[in-house]
Every structure is written in structure tokens, then in C-alpha cells.
OpenMM code with the backbone's topology and positions (N, CA, C; nanometers):
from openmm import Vec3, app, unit

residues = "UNK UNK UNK UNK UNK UNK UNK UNK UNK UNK UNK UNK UNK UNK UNK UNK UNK UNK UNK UNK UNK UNK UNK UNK UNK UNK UNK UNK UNK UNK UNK UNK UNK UNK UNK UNK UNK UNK UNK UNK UNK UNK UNK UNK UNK UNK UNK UNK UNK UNK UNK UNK UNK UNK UNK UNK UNK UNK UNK UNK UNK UNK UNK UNK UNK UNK UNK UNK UNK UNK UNK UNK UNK UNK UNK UNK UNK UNK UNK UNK UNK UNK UNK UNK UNK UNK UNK UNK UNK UNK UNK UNK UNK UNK UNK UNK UNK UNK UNK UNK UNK UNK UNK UNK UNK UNK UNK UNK UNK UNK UNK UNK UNK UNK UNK UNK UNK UNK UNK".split()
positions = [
    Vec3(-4.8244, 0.7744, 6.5852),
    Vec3(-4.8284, 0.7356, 6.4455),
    Vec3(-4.6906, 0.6893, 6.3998),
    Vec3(-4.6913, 0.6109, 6.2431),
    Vec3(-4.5526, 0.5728, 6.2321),
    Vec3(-4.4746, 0.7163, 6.1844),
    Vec3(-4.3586, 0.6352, 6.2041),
    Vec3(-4.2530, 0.7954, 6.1664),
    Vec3(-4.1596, 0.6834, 6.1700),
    Vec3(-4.0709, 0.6956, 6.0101),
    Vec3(-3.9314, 0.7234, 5.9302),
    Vec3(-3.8566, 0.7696, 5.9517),
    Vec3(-3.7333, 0.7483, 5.9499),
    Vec3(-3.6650, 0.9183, 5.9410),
    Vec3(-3.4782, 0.8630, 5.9281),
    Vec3(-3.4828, 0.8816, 5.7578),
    Vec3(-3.3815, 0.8525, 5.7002),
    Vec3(-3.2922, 0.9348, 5.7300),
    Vec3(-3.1670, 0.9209, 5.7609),
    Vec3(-3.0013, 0.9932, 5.7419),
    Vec3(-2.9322, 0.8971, 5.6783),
    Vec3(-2.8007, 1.0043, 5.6587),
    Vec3(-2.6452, 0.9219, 5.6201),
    Vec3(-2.6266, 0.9419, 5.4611),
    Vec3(-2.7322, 1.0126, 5.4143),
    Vec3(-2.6884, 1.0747, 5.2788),
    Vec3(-2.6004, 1.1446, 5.2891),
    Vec3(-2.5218, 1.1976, 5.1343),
    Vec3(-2.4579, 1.2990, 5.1207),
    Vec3(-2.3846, 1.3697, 4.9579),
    Vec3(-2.2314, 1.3964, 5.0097),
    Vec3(-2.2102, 1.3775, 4.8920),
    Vec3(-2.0823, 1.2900, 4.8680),
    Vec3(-2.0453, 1.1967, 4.7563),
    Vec3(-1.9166, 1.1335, 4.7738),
    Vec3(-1.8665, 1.1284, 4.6541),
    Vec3(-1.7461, 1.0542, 4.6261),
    Vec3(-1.7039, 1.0211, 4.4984),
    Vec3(-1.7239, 0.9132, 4.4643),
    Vec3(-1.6988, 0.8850, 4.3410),
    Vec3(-1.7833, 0.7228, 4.2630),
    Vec3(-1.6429, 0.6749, 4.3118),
    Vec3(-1.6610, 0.5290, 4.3714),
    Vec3(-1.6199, 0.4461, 4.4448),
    Vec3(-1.5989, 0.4354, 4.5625),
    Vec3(-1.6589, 0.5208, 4.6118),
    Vec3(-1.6391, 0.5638, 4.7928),
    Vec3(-1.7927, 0.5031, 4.8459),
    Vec3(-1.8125, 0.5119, 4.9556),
    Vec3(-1.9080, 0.4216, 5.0017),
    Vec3(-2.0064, 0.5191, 5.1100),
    Vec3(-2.1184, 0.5015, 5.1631),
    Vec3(-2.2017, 0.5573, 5.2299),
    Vec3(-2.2859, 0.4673, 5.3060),
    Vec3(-2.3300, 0.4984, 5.4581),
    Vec3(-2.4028, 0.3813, 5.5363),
    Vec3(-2.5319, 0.4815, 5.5109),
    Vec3(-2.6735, 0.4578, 5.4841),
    Vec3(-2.7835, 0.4847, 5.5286),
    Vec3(-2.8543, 0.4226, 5.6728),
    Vec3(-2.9353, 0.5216, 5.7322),
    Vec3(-3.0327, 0.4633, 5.8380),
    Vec3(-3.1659, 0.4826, 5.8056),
    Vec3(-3.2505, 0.4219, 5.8976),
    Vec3(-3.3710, 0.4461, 5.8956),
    Vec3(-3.4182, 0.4407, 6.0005),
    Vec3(-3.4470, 0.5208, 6.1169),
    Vec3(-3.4892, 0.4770, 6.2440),
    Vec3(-3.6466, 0.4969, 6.2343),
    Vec3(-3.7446, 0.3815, 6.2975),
    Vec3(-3.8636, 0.3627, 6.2523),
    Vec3(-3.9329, 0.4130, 6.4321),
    Vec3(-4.0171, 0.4343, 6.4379),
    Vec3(-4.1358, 0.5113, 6.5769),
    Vec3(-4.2145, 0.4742, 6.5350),
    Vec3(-4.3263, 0.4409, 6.6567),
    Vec3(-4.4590, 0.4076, 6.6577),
    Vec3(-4.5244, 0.2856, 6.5598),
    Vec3(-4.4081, 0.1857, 6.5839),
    Vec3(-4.4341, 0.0928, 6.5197),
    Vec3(-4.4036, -0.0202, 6.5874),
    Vec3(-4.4940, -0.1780, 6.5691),
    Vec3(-4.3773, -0.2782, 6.6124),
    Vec3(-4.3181, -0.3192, 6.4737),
    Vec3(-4.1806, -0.2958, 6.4865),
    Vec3(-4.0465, -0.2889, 6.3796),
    Vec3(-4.0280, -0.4394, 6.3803),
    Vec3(-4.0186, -0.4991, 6.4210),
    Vec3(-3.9892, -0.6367, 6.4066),
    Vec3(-4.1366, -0.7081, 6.3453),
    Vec3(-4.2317, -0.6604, 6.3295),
    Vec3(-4.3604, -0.7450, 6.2473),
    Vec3(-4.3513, -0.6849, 6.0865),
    Vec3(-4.2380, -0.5928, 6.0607),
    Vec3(-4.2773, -0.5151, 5.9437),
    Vec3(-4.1586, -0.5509, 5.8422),
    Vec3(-4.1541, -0.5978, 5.7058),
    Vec3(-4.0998, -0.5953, 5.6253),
    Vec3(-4.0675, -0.4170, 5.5433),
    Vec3(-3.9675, -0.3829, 5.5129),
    Vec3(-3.9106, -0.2771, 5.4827),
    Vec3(-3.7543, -0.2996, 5.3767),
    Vec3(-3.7675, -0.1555, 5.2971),
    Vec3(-3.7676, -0.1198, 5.1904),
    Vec3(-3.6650, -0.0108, 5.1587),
    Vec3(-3.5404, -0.0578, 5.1215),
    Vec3(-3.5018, 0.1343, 5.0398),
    Vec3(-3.5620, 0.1245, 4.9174),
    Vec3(-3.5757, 0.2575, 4.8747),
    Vec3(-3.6165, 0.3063, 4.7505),
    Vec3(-3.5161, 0.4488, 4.6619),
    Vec3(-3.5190, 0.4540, 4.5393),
    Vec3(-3.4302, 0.5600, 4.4874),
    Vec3(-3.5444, 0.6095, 4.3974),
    Vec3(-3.5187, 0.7878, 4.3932),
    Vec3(-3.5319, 0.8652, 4.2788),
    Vec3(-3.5013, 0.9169, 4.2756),
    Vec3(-3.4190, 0.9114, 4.1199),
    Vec3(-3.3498, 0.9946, 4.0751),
    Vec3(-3.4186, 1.1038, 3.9491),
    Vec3(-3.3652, 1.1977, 3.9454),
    Vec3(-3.4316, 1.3139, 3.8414),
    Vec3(-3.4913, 1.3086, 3.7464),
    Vec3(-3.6170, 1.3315, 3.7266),
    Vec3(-3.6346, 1.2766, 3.5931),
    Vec3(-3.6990, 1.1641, 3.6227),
    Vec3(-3.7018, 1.0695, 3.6921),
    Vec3(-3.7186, 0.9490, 3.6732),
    Vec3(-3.8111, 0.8562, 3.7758),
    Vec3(-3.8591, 0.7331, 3.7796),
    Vec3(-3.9583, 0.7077, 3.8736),
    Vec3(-3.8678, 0.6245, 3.9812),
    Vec3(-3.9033, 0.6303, 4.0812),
    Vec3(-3.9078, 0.5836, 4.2422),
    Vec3(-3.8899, 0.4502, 4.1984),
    Vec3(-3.7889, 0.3660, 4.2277),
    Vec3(-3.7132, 0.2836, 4.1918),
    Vec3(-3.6693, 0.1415, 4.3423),
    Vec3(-3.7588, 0.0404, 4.3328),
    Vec3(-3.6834, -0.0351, 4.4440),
    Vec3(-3.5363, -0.0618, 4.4414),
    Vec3(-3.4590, -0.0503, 4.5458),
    Vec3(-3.3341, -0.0738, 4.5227),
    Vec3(-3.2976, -0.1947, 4.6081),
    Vec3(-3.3675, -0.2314, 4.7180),
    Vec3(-3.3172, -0.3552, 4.8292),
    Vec3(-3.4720, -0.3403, 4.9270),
    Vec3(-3.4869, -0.5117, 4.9614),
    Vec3(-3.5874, -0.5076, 5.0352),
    Vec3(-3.5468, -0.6281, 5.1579),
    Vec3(-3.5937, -0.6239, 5.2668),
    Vec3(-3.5705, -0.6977, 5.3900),
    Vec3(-3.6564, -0.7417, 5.4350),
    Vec3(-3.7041, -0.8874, 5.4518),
    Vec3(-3.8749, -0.9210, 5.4884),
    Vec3(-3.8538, -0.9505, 5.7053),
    Vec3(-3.9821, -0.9817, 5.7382),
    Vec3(-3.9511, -0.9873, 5.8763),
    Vec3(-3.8643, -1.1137, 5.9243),
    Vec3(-3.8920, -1.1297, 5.8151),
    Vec3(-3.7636, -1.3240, 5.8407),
    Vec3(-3.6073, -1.2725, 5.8044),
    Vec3(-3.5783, -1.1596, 5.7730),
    Vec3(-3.4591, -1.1291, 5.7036),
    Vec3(-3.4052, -1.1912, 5.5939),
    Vec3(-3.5388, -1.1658, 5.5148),
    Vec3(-3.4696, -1.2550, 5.3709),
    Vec3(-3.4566, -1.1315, 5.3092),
    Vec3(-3.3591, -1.1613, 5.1842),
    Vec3(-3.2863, -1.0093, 5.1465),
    Vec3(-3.3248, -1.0166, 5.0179),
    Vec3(-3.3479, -0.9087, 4.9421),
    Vec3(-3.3533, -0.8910, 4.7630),
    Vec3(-3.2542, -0.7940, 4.7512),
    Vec3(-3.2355, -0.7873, 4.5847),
    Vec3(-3.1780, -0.6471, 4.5673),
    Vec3(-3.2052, -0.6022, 4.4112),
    Vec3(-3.2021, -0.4849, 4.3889),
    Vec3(-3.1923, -0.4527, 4.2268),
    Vec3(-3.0559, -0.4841, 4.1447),
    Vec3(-3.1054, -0.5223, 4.0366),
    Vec3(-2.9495, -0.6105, 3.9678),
    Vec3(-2.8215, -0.5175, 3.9885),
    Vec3(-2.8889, -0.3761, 3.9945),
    Vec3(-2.8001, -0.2480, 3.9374),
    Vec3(-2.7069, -0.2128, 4.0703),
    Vec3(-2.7420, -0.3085, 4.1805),
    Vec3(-2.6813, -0.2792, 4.3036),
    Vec3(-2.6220, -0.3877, 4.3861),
    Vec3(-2.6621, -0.5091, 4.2752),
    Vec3(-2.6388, -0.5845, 4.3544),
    Vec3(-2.4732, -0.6320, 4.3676),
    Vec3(-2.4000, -0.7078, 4.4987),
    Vec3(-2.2767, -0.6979, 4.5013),
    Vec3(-2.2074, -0.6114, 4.5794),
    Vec3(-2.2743, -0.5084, 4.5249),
    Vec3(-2.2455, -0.3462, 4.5939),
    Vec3(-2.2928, -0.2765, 4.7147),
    Vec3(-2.4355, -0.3310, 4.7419),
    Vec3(-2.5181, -0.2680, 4.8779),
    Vec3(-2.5832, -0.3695, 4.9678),
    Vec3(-2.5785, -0.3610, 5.0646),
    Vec3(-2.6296, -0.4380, 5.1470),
    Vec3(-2.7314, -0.4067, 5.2487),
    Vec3(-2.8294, -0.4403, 5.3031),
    Vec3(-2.9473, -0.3876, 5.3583),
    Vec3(-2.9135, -0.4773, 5.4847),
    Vec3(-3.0003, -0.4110, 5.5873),
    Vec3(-2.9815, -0.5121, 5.6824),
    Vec3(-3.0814, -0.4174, 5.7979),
    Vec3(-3.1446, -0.5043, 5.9026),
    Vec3(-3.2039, -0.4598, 6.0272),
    Vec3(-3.1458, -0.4912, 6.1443),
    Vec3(-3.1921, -0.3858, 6.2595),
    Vec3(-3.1383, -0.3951, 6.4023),
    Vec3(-3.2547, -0.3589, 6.4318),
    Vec3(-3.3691, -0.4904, 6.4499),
    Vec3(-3.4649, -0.4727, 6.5308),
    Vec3(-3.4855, -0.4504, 6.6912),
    Vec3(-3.3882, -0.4593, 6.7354),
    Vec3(-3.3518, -0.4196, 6.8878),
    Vec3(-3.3528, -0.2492, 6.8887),
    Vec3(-3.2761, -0.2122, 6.7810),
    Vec3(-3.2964, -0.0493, 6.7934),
    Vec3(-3.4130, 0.0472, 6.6705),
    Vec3(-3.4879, -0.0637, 6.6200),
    Vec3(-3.6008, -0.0501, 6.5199),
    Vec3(-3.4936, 0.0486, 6.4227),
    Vec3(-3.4301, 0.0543, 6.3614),
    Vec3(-3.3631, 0.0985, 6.2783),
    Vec3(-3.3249, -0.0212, 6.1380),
    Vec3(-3.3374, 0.0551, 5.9836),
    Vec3(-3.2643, -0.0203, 5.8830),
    Vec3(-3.1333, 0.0208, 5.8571),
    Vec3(-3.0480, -0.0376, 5.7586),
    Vec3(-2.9571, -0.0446, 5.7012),
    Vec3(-2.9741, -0.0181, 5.5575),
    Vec3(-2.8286, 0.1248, 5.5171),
    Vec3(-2.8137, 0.0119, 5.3703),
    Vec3(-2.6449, 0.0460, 5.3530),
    Vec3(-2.6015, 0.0011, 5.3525),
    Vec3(-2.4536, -0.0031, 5.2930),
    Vec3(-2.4274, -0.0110, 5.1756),
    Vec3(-2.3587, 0.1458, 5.1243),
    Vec3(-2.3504, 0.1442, 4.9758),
    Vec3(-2.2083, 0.1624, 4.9575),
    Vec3(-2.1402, 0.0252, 4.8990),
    Vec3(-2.0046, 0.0604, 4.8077),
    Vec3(-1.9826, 0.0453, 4.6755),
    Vec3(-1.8677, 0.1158, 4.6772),
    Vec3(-1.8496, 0.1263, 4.5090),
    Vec3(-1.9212, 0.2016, 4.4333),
    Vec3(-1.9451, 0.3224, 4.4928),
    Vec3(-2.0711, 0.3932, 4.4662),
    Vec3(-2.0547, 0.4326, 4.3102),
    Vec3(-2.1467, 0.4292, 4.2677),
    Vec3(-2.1120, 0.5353, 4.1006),
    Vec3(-2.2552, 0.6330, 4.0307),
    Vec3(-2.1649, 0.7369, 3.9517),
    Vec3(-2.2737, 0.8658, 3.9657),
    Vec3(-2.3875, 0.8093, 3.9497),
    Vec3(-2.4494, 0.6985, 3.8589),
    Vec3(-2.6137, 0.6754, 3.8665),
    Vec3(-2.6865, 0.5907, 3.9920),
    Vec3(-2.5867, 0.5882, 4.0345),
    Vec3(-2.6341, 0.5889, 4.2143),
    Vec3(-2.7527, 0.6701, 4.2551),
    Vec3(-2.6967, 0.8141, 4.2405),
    Vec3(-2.7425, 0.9382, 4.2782),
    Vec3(-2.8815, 0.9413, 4.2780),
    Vec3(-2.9240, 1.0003, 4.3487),
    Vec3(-3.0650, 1.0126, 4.4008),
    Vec3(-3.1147, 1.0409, 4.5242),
    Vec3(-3.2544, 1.0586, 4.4862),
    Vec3(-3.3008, 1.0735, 4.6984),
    Vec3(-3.3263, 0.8999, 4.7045),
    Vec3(-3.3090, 0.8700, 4.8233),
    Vec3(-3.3392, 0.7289, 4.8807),
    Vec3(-3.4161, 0.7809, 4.9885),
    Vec3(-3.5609, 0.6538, 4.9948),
    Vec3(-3.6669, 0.6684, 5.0705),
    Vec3(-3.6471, 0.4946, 5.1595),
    Vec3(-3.7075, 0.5297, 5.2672),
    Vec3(-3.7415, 0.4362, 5.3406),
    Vec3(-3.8734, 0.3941, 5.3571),
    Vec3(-3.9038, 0.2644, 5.3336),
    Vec3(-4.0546, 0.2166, 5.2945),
    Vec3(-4.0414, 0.0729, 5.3948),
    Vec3(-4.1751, 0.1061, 5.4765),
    Vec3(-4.2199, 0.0014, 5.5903),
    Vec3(-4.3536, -0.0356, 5.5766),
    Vec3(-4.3139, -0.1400, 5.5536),
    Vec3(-4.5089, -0.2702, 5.4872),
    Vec3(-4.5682, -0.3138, 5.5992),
    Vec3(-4.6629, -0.2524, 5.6717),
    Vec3(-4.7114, -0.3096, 5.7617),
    Vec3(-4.8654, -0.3912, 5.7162),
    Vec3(-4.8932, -0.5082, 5.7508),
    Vec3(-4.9809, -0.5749, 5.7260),
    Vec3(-5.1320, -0.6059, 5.8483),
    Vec3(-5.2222, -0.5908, 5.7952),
    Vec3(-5.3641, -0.5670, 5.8062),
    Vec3(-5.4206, -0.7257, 5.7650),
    Vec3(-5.5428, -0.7148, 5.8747),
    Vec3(-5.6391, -0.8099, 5.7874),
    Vec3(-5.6878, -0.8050, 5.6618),
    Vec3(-5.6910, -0.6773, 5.6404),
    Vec3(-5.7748, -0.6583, 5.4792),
    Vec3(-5.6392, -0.6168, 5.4011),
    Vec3(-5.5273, -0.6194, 5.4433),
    Vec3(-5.3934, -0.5981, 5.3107),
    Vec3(-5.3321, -0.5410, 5.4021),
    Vec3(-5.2106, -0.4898, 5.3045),
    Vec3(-5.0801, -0.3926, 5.3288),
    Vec3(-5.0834, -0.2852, 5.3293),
    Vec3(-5.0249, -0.1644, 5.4308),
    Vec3(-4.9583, -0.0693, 5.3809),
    Vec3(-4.8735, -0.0087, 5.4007),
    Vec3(-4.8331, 0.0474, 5.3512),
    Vec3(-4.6341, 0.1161, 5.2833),
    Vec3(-4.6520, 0.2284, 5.3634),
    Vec3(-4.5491, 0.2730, 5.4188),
    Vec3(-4.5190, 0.4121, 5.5079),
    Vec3(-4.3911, 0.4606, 5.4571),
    Vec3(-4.3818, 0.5592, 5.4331),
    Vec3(-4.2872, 0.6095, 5.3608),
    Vec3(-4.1988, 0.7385, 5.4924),
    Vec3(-4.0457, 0.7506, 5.4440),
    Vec3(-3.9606, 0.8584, 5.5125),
    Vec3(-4.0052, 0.9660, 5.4099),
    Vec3(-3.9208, 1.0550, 5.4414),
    Vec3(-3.8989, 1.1682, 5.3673),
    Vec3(-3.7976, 1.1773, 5.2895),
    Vec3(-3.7016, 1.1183, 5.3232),
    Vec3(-3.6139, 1.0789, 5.1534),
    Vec3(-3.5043, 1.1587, 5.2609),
    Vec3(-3.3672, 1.0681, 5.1808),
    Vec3(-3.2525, 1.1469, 5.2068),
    Vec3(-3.1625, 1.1836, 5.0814),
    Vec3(-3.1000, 1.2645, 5.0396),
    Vec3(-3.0143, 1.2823, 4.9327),
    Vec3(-2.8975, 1.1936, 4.9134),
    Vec3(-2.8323, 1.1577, 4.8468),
    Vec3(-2.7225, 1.0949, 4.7623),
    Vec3(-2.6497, 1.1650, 4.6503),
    Vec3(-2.5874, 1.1805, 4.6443),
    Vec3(-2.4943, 1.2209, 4.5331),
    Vec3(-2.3911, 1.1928, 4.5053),
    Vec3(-2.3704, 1.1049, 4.4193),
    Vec3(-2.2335, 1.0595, 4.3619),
    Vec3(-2.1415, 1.1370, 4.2258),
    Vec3(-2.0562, 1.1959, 4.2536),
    Vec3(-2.0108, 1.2605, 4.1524),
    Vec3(-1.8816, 1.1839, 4.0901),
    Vec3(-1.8856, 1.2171, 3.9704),
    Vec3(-1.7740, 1.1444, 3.8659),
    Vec3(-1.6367, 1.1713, 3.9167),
] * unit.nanometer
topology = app.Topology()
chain = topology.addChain("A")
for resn in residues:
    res = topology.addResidue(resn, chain)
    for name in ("N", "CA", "C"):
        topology.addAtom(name, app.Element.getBySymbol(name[0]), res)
């Protein structure tokens, strides 16, 4: 089955930087468009950067400049590179993989890794 499995959270100071991973199993990783995601307290599950199988890149305005996503489909693993971090950063970040079907999509989710940016 598929399996996620986010690291590289932690804790840092606002302007210091953090790499996330995502190493993906039981998947072919190179047919799948994928996803970080943030939530923070209180608040709803938030796209933050997305990577399609062509490597075309998005990002949320609130990050953009600042983070960068990226894949190593050779080692089925994502990216996200976060600088300039600042406290509303903070959150769990999830890893989300769109795999596509004849009859539609669906999203596979990690288990989230922590973030914390302190003032």
C-alpha cells in the first residue's frame, strides 16, 4: 500500500531555515503529482506548495519567495525548503500524493511533521 512518511521538522528561529522530506512506498512516484500542506492551531489544513508530474511548481502567496518544493523521483522522495522562516509558519506540514484513476483522483496523505517557528 502507499506510505508517506514526512521528516525534517522541528524547532527554529524566525529567519532560520528548515529542509522537509517526504519519502513515498508502494507507489509509482514519478506518475503522481504531490503536495505540502500546513495546519496550524486552530485553523484549517492549508495548501502551501504543489509539484505536478511535469514539475510544474505553485506556491501559496504567504510563502512564496521563501520555500521551494522540489522532487527526486529517482529516490521517490519530495522536497520543501523553507527560508526565512517566521512564527506563522508554524504548524504540522503534511505530505499529499494525487494519484490518478480512470474514474478520478486520490490524495494520500503522511502523518504530518511538526514545525515551529519561534519569535
Amino acid at each position: 500500500q502507499v506510505e508517506l512518511v514526512e521528516s525534517g521538522g522541528g524547532l527554529v528561529q524566525a529567519g532560520g531555515s528548515l529542509r522537509l522530506s517526504c519519502a513515498a512506498s508502494g507507489t509509482v512516484f514519478s506518475n503522481n503529482d504531490m503536495g505540502w500542506y500546513r495546519q496550524a492551531p486552530g485553523k484549517q489544513r492549508e495548501l502551501v506548495a504543489f509539484i505536478t508530474r511535469e514539475y510544474v511548481t505553485s506556491y501559496a502567496d504567504s510563502v512564496k519567495g521563501r520555500f521551494t518544493i522540489s522532487r527526486d523521483n529517482a529516490k521517490d522522495t519530495m522536497y520543501l525548503q523553507m527560508n526565512s522562516l517566521k512564527p506563522e509558519d508554524t504548524g504540522v506540514y503534511y505530505c499529499m500524493q494525487r494519484e490518478w484513476y480512470p474514474v478520478g483522483e486520490y490524495d494520500f496523505w503522511g502523518q504530518g511533521t511538526q514545525v515551529t517557528v519561534s519569535s
